[in-house]
Jmol script that loads the backbone (N, CA, C; Angstrom):
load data "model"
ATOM      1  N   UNK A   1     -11.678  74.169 -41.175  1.00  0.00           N
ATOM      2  CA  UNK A   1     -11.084  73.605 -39.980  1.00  0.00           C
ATOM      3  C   UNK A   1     -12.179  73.174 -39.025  1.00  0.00           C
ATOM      4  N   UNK A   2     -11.592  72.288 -38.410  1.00  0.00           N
ATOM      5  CA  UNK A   2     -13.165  71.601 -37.447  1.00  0.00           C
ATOM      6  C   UNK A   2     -12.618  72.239 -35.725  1.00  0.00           C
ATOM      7  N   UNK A   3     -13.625  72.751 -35.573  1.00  0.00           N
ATOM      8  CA  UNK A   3     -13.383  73.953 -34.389  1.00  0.00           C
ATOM      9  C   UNK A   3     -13.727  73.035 -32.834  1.00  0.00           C
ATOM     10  N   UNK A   4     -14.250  71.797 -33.508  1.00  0.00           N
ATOM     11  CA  UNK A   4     -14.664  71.261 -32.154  1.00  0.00           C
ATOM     12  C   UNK A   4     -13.325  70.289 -31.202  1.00  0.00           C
ATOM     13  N   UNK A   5     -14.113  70.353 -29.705  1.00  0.00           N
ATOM     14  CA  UNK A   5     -12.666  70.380 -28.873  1.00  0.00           C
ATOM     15  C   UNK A   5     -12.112  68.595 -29.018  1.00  0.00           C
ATOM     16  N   UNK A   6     -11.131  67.996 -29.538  1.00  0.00           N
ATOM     17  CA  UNK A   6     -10.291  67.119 -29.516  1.00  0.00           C
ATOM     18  C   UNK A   6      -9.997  65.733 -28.673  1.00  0.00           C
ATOM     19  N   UNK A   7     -10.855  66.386 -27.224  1.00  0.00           N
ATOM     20  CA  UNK A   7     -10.738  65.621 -26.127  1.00  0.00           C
ATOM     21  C   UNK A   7     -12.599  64.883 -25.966  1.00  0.00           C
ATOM     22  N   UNK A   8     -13.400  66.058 -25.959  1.00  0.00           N
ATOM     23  CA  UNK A   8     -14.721  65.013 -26.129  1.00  0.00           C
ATOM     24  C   UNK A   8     -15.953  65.607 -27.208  1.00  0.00           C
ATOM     25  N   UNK A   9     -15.196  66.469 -28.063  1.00  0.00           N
ATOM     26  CA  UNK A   9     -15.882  66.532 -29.649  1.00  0.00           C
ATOM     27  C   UNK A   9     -16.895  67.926 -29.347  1.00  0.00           C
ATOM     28  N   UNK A  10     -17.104  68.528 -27.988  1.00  0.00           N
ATOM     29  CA  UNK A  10     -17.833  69.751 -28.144  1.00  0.00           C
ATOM     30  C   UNK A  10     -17.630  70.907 -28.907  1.00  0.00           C
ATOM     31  N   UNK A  11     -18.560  71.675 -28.943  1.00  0.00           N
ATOM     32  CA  UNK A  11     -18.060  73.131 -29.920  1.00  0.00           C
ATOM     33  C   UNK A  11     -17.902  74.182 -29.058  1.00  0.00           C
ATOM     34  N   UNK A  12     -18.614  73.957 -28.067  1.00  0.00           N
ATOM     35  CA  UNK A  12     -18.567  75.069 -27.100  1.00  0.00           C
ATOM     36  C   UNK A  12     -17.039  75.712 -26.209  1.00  0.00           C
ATOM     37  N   UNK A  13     -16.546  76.469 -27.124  1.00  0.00           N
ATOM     38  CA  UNK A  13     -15.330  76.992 -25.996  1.00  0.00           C
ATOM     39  C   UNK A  13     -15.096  78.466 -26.487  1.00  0.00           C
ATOM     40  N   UNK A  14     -14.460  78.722 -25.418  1.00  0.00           N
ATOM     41  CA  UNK A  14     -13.932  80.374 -25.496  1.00  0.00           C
ATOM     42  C   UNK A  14     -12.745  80.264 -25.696  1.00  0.00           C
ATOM     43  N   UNK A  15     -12.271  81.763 -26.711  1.00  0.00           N
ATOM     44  CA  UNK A  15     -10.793  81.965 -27.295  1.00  0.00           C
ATOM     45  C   UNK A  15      -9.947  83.475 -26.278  1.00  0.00           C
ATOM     46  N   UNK A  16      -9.188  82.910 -25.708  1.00  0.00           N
ATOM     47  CA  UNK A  16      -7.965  83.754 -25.310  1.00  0.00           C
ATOM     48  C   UNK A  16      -6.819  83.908 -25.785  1.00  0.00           C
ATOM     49  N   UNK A  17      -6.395  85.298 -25.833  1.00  0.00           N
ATOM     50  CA  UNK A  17      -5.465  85.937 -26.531  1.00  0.00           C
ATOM     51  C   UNK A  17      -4.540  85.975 -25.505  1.00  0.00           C
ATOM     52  N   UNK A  18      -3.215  85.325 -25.442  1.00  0.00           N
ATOM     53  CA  UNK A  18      -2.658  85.599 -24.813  1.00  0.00           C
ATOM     54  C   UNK A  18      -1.116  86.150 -25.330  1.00  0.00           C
ATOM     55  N   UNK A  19      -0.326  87.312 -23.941  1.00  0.00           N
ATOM     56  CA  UNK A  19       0.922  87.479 -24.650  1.00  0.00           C
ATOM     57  C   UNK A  19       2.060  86.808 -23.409  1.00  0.00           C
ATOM     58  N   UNK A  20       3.183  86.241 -24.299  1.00  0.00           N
ATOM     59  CA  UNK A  20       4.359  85.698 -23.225  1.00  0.00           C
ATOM     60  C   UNK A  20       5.362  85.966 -23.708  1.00  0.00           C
ATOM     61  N   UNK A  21       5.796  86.223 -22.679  1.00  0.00           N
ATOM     62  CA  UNK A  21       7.579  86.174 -22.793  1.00  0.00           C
ATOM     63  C   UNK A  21       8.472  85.804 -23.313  1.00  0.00           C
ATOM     64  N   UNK A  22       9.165  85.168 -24.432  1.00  0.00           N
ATOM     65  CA  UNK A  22       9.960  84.337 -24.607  1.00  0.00           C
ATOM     66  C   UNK A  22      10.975  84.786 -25.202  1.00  0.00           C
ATOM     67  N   UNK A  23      12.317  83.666 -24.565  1.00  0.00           N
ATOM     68  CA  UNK A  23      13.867  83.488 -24.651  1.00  0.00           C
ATOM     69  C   UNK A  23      14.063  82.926 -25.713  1.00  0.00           C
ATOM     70  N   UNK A  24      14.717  83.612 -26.946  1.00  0.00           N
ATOM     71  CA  UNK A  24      14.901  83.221 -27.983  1.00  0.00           C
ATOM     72  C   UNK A  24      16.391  82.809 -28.546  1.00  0.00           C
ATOM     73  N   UNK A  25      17.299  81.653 -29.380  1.00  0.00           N
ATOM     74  CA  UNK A  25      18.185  81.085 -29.103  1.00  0.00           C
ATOM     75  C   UNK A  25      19.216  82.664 -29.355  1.00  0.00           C
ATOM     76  N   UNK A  26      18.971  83.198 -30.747  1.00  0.00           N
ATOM     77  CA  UNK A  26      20.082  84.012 -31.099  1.00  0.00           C
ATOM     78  C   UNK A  26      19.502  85.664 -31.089  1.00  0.00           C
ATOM     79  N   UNK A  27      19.022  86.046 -30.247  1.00  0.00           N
ATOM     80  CA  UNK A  27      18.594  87.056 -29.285  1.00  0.00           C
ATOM     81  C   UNK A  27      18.918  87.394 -28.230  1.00  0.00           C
ATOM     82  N   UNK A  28      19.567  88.371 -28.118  1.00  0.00           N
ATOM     83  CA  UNK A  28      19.990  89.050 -26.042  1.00  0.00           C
ATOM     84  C   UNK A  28      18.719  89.750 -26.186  1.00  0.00           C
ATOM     85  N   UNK A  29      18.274  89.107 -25.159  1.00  0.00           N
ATOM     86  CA  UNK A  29      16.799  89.960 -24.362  1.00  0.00           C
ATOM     87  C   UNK A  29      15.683  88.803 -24.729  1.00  0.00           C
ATOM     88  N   UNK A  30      14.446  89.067 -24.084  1.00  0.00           N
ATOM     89  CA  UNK A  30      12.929  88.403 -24.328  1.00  0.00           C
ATOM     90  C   UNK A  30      12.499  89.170 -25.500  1.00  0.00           C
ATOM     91  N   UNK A  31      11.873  88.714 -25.998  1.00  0.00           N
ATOM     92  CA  UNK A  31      10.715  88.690 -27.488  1.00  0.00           C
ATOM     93  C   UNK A  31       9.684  88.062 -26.894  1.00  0.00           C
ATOM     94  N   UNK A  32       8.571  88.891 -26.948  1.00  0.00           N
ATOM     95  CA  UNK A  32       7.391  88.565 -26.588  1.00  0.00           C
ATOM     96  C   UNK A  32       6.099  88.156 -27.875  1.00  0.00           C
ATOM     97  N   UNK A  33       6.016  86.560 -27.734  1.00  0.00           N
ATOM     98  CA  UNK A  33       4.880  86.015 -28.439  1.00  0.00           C
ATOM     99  C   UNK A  33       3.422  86.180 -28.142  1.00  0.00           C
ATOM    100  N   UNK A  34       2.653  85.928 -29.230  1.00  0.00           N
ATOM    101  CA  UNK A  34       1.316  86.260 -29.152  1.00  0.00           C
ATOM    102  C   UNK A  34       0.716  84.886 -29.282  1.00  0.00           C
ATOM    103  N   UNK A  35      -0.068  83.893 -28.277  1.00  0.00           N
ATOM    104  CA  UNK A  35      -0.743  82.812 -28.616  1.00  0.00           C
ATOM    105  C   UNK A  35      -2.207  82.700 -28.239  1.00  0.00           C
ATOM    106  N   UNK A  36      -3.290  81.951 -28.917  1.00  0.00           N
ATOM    107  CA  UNK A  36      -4.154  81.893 -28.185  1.00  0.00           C
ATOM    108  C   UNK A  36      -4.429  80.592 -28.458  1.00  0.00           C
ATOM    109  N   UNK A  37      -5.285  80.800 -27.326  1.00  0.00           N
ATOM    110  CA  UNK A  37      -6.032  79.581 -25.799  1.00  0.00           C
ATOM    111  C   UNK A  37      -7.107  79.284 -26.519  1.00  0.00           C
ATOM    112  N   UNK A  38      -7.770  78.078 -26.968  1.00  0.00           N
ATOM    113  CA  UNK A  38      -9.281  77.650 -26.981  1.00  0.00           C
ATOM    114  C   UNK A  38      -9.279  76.260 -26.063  1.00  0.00           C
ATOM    115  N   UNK A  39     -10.194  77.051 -25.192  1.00  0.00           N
ATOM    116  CA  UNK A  39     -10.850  76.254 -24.249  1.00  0.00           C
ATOM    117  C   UNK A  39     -12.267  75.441 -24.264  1.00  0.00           C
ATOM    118  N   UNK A  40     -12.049  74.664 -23.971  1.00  0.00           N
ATOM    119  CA  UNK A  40     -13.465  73.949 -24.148  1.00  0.00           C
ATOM    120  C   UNK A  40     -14.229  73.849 -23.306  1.00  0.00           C
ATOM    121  N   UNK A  41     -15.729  74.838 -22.785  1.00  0.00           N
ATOM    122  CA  UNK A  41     -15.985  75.199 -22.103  1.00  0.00           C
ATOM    123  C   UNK A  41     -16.950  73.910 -21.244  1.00  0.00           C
ATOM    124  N   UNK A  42     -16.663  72.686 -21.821  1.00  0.00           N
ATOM    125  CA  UNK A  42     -17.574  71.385 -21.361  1.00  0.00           C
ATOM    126  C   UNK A  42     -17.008  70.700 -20.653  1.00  0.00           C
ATOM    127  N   UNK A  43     -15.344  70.301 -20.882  1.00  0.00           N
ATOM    128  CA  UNK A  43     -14.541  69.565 -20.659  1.00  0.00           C
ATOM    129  C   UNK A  43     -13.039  70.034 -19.909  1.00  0.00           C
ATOM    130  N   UNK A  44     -12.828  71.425 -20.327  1.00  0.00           N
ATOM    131  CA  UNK A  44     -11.976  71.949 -19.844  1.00  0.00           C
ATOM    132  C   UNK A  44     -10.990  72.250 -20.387  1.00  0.00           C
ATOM    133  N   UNK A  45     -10.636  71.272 -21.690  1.00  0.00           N
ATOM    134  CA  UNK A  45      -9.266  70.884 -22.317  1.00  0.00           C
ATOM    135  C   UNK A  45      -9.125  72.167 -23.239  1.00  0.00           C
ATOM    136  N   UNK A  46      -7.797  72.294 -23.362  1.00  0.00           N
ATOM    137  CA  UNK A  46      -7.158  73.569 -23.333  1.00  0.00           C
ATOM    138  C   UNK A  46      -5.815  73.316 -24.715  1.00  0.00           C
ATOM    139  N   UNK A  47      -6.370  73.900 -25.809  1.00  0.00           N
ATOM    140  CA  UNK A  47      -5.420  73.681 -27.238  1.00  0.00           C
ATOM    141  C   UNK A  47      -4.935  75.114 -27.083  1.00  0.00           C
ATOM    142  N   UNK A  48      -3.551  75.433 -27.423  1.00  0.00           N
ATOM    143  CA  UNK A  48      -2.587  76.464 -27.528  1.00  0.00           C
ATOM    144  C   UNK A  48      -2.014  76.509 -29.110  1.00  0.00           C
ATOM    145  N   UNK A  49      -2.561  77.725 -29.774  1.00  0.00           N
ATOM    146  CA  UNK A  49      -2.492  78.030 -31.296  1.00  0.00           C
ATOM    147  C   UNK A  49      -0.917  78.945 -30.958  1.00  0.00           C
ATOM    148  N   UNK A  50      -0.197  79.431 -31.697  1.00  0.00           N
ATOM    149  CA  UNK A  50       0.856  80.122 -31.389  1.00  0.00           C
ATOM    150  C   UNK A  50       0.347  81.070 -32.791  1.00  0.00           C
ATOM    151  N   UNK A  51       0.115  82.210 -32.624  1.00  0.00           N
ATOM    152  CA  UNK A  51      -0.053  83.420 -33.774  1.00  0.00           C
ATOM    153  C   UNK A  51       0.703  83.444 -35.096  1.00  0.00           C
ATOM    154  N   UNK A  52       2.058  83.492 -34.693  1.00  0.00           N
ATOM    155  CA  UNK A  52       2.619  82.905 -36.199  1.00  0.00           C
ATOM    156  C   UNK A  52       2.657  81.828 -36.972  1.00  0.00           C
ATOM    157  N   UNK A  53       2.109  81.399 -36.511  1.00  0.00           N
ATOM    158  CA  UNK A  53       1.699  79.701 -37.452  1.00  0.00           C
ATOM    159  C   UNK A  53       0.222  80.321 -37.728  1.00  0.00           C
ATOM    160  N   UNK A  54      -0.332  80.664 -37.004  1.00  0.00           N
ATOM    161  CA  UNK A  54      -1.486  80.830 -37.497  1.00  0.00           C
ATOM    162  C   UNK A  54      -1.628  81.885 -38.568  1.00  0.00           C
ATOM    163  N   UNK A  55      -0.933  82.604 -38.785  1.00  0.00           N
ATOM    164  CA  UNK A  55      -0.542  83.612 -39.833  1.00  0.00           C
ATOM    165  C   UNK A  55       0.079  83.190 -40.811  1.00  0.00           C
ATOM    166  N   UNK A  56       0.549  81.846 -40.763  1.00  0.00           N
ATOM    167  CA  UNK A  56       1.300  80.891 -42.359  1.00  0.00           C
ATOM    168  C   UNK A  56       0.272  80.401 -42.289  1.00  0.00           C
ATOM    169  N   UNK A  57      -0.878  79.675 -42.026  1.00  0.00           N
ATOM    170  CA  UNK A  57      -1.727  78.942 -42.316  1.00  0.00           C
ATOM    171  C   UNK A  57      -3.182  79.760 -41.982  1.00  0.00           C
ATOM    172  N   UNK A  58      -3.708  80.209 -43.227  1.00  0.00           N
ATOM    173  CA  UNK A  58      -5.018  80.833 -43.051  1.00  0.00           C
ATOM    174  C   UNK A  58      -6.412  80.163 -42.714  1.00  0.00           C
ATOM    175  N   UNK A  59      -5.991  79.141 -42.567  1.00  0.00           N
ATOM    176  CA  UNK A  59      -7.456  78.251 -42.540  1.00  0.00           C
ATOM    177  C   UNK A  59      -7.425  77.554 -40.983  1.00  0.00           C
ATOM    178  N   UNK A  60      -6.640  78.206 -40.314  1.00  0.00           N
ATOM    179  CA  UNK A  60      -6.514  78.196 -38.911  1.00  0.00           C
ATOM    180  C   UNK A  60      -6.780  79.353 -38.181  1.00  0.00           C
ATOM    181  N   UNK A  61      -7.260  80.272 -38.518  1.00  0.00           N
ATOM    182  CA  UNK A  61      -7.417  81.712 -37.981  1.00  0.00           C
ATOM    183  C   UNK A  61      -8.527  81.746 -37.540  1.00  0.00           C
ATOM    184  N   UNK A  62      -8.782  82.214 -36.117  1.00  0.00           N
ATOM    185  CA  UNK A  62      -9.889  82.149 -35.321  1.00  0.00           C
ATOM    186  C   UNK A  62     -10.370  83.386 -35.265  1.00  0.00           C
ATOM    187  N   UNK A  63     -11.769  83.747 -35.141  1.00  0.00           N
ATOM    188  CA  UNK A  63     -12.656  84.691 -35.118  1.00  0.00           C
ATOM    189  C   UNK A  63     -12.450  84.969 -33.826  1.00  0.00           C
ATOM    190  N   UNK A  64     -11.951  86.407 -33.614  1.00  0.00           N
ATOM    191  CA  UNK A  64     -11.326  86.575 -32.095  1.00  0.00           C
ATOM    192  C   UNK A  64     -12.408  87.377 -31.553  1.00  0.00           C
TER     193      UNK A  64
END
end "model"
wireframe off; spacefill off
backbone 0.3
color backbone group
């Protein structure tokens, strides 16, 4: 996978783990997802991985 950022081609960014909230269609109550953040520490621009996709697809898994 090419790790560099999308918007102006740097490599340089930091990875955040983040957890949220979410309203799910056939669920009473929140279920809370796990996504992370790579930021591109040149440019700013900001790609959002969602954990379970990244867990069907192994060649997307970031060195946390």
């Amino acid at each position: 996978m090419n790790l560099s950022c999308i918007k102006c081609g740097s490599n340089n960014y930091k990875l955040k783990k983040v957890i949220i909230p979410e309203k799910t269609k056939n669920i009473v109550g929140v279920e809370m997802g796990t996504y992370y953040y790579k930021i591109c520490l040149d440019c700013g621009f900001v790609e959002v991985y969602s954990e379970k996709v990244l867990e069907k697809n192994a060649e997307l898994v970031f060195e946390y």
